[in-house]
N, C-alpha and C positions, 0 to 999 in steps of 0.2 A: 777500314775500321768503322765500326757505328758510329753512328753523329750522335750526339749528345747535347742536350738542351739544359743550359747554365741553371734553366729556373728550378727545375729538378733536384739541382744539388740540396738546395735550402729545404728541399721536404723532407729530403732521405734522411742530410742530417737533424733534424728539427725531430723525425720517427726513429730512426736506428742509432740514437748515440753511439752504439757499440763499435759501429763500425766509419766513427768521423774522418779516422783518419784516411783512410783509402779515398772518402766520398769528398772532400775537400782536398786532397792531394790533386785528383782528378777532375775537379773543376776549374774552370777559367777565373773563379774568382781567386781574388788577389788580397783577401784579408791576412792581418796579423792573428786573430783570435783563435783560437781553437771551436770547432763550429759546433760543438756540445756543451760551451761553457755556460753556467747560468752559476752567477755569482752568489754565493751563498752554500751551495748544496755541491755536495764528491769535491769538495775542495781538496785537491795534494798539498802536501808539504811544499812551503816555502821559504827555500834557503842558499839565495842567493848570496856568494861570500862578498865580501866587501871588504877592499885593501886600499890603503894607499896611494897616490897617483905616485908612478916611478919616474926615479928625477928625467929626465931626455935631455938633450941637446940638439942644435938642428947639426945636419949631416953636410958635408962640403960638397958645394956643388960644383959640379966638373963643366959648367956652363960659362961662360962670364956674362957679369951682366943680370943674374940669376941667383938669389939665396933664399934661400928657406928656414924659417922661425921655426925655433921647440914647438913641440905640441903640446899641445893646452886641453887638457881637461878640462869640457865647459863647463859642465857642473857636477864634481862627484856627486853621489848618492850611490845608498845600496841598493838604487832599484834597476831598472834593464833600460836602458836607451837604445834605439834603433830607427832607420829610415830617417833619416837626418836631412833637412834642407836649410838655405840662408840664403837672408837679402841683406845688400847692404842700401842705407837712405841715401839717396844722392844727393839729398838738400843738407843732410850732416854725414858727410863719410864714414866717420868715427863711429856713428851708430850704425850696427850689425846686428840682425836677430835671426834667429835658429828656432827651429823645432824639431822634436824627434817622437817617435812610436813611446811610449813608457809601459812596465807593468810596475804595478806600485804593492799588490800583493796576488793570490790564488787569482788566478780569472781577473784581475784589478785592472782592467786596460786602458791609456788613459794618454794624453799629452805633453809632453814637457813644452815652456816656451825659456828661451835664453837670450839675454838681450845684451848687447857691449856697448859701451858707452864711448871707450879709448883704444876701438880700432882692434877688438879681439884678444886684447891681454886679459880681459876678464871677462866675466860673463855673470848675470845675476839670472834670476827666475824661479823656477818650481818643475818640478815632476809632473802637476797637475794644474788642470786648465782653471782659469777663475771662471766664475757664473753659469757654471753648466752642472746638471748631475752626474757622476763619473759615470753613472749603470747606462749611459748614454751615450758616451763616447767610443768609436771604434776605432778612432786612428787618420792614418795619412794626413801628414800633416803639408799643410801647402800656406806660402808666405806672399806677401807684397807691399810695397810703399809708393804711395801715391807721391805725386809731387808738393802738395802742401804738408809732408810730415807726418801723414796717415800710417798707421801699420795695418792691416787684412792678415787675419790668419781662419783657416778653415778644418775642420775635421770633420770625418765619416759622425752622421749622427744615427744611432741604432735603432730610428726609427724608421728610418730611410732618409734621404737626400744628406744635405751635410748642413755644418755647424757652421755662422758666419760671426767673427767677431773682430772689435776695430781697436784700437790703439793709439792716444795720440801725445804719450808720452816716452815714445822709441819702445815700446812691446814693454814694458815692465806693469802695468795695470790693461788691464782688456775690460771694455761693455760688457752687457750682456750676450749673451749667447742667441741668435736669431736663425730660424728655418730661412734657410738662402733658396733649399726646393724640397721638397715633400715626399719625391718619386721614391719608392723600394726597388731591389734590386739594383742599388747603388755602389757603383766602385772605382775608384784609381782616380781622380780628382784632382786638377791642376788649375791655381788661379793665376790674373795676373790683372796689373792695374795702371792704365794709360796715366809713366809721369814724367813726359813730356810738355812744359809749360806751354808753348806753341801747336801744341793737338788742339784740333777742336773737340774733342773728347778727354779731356784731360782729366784725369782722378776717378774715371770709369771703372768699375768694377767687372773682370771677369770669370766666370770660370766653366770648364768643360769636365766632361765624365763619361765613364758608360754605362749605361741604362740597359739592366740584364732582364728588366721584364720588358724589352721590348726587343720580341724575335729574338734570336741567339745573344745579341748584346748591339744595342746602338749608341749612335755617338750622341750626346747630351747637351746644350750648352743653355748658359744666363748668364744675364748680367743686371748692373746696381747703377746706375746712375746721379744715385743720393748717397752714396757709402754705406748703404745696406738698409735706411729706410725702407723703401720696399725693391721687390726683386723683378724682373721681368719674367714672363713662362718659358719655359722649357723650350726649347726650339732641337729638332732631331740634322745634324751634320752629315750624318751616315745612317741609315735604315739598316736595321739586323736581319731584316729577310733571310739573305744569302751569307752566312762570314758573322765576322762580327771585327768589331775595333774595339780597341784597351790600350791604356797605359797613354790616355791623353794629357796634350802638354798646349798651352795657350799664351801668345805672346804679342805684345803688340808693335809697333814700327815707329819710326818720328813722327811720322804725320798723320799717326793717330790708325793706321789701318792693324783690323785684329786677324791673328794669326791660329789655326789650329792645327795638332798633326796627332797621327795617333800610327799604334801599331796594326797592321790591318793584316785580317785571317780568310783567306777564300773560305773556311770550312769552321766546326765546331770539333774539329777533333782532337784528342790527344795528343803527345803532349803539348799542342795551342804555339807552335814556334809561328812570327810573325811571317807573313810572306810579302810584305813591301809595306812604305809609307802611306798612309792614308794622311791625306792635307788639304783645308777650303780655306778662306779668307773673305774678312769683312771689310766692306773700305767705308760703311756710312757707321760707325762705332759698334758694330752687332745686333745689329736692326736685321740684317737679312747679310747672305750668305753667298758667293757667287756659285751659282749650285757646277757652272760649268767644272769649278776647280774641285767639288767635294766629290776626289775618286782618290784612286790610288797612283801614285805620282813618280814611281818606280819601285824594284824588286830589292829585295833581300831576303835572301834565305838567315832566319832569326835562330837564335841557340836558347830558348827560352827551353826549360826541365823541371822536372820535380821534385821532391824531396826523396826519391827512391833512386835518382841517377848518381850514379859514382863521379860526373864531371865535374862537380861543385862539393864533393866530399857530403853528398846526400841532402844538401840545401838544395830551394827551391831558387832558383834564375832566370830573371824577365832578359827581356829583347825590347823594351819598351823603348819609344825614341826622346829624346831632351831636344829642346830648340831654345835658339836665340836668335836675336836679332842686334844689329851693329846701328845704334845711333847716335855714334861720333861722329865728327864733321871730318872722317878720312875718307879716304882713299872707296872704300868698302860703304858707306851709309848708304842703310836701307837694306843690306843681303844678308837673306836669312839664314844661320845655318844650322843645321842637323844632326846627331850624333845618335849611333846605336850602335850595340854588340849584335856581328853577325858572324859565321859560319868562314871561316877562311877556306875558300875554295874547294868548298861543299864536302870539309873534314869534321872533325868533333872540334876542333879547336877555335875556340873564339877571339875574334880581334874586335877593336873599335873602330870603328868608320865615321866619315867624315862628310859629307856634302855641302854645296850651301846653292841658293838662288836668288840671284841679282832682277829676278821679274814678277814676284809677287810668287812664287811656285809654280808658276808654269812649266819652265826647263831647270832644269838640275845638273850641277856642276857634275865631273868625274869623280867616282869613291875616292878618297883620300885616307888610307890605314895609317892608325898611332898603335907602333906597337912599343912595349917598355923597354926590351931589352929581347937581341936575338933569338933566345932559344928560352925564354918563356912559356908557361903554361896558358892557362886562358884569362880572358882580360875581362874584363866585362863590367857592370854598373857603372854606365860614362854620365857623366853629366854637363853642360857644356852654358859656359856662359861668355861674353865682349865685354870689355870696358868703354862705358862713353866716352873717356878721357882719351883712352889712346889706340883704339881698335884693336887691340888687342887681343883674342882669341885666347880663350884657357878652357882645357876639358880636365875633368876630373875622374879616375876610375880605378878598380881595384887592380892587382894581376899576381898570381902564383909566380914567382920571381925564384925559387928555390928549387935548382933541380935535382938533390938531396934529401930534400923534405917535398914531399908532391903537393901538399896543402898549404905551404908556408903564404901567406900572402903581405903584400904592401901596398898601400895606396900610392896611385902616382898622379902628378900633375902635367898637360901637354901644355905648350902656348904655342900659338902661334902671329906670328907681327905682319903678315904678309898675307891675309883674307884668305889663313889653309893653304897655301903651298906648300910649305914647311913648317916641321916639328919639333920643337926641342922637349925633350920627358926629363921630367926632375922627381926622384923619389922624396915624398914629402911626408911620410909617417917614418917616426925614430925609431920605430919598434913592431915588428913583424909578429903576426896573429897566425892562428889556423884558423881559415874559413871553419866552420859547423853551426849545424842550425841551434839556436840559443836554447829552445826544450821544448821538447817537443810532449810534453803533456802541458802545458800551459799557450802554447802558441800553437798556430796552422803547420802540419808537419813538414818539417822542414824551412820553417823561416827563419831567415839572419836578414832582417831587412827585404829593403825592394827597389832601394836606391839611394845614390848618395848626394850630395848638394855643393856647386860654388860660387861666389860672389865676385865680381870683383870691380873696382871703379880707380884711376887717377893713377897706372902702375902698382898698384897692389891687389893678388890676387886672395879668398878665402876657401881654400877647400875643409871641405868637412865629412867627416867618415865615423864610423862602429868600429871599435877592436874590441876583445876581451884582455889583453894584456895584465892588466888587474883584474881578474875572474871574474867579474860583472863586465856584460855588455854594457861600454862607455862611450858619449861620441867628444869625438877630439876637432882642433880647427887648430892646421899651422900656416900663418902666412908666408904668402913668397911675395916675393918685390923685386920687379923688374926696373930695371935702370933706364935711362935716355939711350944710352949707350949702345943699350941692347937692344933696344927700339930701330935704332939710324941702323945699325949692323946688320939688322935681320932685313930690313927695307932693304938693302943693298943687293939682296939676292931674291928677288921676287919670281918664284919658281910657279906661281898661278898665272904673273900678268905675262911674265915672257914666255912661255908656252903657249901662247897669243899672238904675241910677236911684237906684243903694248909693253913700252919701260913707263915707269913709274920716276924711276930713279931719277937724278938734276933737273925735273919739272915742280917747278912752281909756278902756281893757281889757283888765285884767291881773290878777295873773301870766301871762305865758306861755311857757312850759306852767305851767298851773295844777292845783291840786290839788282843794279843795275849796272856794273861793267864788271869785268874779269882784268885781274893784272895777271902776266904771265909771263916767265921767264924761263930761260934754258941754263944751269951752270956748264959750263964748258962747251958750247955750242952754240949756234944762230937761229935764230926761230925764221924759218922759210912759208909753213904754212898753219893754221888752225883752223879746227872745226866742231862745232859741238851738234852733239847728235840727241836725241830723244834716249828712254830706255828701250823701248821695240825697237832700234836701230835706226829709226828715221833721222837723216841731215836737215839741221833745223836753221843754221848761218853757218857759211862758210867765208874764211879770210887767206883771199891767195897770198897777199906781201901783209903777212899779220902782222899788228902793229901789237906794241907791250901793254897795251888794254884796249881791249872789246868790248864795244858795246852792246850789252844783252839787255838795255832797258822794258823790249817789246817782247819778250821770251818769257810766258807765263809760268808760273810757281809750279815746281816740280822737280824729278831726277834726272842730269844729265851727265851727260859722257864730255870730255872736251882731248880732241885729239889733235897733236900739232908734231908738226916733221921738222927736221931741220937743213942744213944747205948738202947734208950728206946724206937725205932721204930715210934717216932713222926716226921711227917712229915711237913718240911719248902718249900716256894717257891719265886721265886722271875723274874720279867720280866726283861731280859738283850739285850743289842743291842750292833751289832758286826760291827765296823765300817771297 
């Protein structure tokens, strides 16, 4: 197939309006806009219907331990919501903020922000952004909360680079609108902001992107170290020479180290499905980059298409990756994990997958699939976030559920209590949608979004989704709320660490973060030996007749492993941080 050079798209449609839609179909860019719109002038009719939100109820969940809240229209209006994300504050839980894609009229493209105050039973905001011109805004929207109570939110700015603006009354008033970067051939845009007290980087601003004027598409990154006072320059993650990367995602770790991943393409061809993770990492706050890790960090064959493929009912479908990172004081602190739709065993059918890495991304755990239900259609838009509170694991994604109707789709929620061993899926949308692209004379053809968003902190999780249900694209948010119960039950069957041949199970080992000694118990056994080890696997003190605390005073600040046997040579383990 010809290669094809992204920067090209923008001229052809910029010369041939006639023919936008093919020439934007078939680019790698990822905009919501239709790529001939210039507001003002061939304005179509606009007549978006506007109804009611229909009453819901949440659905029974067949889980214990597991229920699911109504869904919550964040904010009716008559105008089009889509591409939906949410952070929740962890210095106020309660507070929850959203953004989503909006069109507010012909060509009107533009941001909605939604803020909650009481944990998601409501939501305030606007369709449109404060302090920016609307003829300027393009979209994707991307969220963040520092740890001093800061809100970060960003959008594509239509001059190129994107929009930065700050919040510091939980997202319901925003600053001004600031160039974060300047670059053209700007796309897919993910922040994020170091808000762990204890980082030496703490309340750092990030974000990454792809930068399509440089070679096929390269990876992009800055960052803010005053909350958006000024910005640092552009620094390149991945060079577009050869391939290119898209659909970047930026997170950072307890102790301050930043993380990037994106979807990564040996080629520039159609239709752009990813062919593995691309992933580097910064450990001095995004000053520089270990260039060893900025490659591609394993395969996947991606199911990314276009708006002319019948798999998606002629919507356009990324393969883009989500990441998070675990910085609760469990079991798991510090391992990152990974989520994308790929190709089940090199069929048309999509599943969501699963990875994580306990060493900064160097090695990568085994695929781990969430699928919703046995004999499902394709799954896909995952999004995947931890709870600091209780390591928790929750992915968020859509999936055709209906083998009667082929389009019918429902959002569903995974968790997992166990760092991805195991799955439990809970359908968390009351009301089942048909995927189709929102319209495709005012949007890029074939869009219904490009992803969807979850938060979650302290046993409550927040997914958030698009339906049309009410004939205007709306995005909705139902909480689920995981019990103790379900927490200790799911620990009980640790299907990660015993495929290892490590229990987890009746060891207790604390403080953590600990400072200078380990207490550590066995329920229903005898502690025979202990050992703690480094993360590259190095034995750092060893205790043959271990006594029920250890002294680790001389064990410099870091992640460690502590493994002890007991008088039946069964072996426990447990992840510990040495503050």
């Amino acid at each position: 197939m010809k290669k094809i050079n992204p920067g090209s798209f923008l001229l052809i449609a910029a010369l041939l309006g006639s023919t936008f839609a093919f020439s934007q179909a078939k680019s790698p860019l990822s905009l919501q806009r239709r790529a001939d719109a210039v507001i003002g002038k061939n304005q179509p009719n606009y007549a978006f219907p506007f109804n009611t939100t229909l009453q819901t109820s949440p659905g029974a969940s067949l889980i214990p331990g597991l229920s699911d809240g109504a869904d919550v229209r964040m904010f009716p209006s008559s105008n089009v919501q889509a591409e939906v994300t949410i952070v929740v504050n962890k210095q106020n839980p309660l507070n929850l903020l959203a953004a989503a894609n909006t069109l507010t009229g012909s060509y009107a493209y533009n941001q909605g922000f939604y803020s909650s105050s009481d944990g998601g039973a409501t939501f305030a905001g606007a369709d449109k952004l404060q302090n920016i011109n609307a003829s300027l805004i393009y979209g994707d929207p991307a969220l963040a909360f520092t740890a001093d109570n800061t809100a970060f939110m960003t959008t594509i700015n239509a001059n190129g680079g994107y929009w930065f603006q700050k919040s510091t009354d939980g997202g319901l008033n925003w600053g001004p609108g600031l160039r974060g970067t300047t670059t053209t051939g700007f796309d897919k845009s993910m922040i994020a902001a170091d808000d762990q007290l204890s980082s030496p980087y703490v309340n750092n601003f990030y974000a990454a992107w792809t930068d399509f004027n440089s070679g096929n598409g390269a990876v992009a990154f800055n960052r803010s170290t005053d909350k958006g006072a000024t910005f640092s320059n552009r620094i390149y993650l991945r060079n577009g020479t050869v391939g290119f990367g898209q659909g970047t995602n930026v997170q950072t770790g307890p102790n301050g180290e930043v993380y990037v991943c994106w979807a990564e393409h040996a080629d520039a061809n159609s239709p752009y499905a990813a062919d593995g993770l691309g992933f580097s990492y910064s450990l001095d706050g995004g000053v520089t980059f270990t260039a060893s890790a900025s490659r591609k960090v394993f395969d996947y064959k991606g199911i990314r298409v276009d708006g002319y493929s019948s798999n998606f009912n002629y919507t356009r479908s990324n393969d883009f990756p989500a990441m998070a990172v675990d910085k609760s004081t469990g079991p798991n602190r510090g391992r990152i994990y990974v989520t994308y739709a790929a190709k089940l065993n090199d069929t048309g059918r999509s599943v969501i997958n699963v990875r994580y890495s306990d060493d900064k991304g160097v090695t990568w755990s085994p695929t781990s699939k969430i699928v919703s239900i046995k004999k499902s259609g394709q799954s896909w838009f995952p999004w995947i976030t931890v709870d600091d509170v209780t390591g928790l694991v929750w992915v968020v994604y859509y999936a055709f559920d209906n083998q009667s109707n082929k389009y019918s789709t429902n959002t569903y929620v995974a968790v997992s209590a166990n760092g991805g061993g195991k799955w439990n899926n809970l359908k968390v949308s009351d009301v089942a949608h048909i995927t189709a692209a929102i319209d495709n004379v005012n949007f890029a053809y074939g869009y219904a979004g490009d992803y969807l968003g979850i938060a979650a902190y302290n046993g409550k999780a927040y997914p958030v989704w698009m339906d049309n249900r009410n004939g205007t694209w709306q995005v909705y948010c139902s909480t689920v709320t995981a019990t103790k119960a379900f927490i200790q039950q799911q620990n009980t069957t640790d299907e990660a660490v015993a495929s290892t041949g490590l229990n987890i199970q009746n060891l207790s080992a604390g403080p953590n973060p600990f400072t200078g000694s380990i207490r550590i118990s066995l329920a229903n056994a005898v502690i025979k030996t202990a050992s703690l080890y480094n993360q590259d696997g190095t034995l750092i003190k060893q205790w043959t007749k271990a006594p029920n605390t250890l002294n680790v005073a001389d064990v410099p600040r870091g992640t460690y492993i502590i493994k002890v046997t007991d008088t039946n040579n069964k072996m426990y383990s447990q992840k510990l941080i040495k503050q």
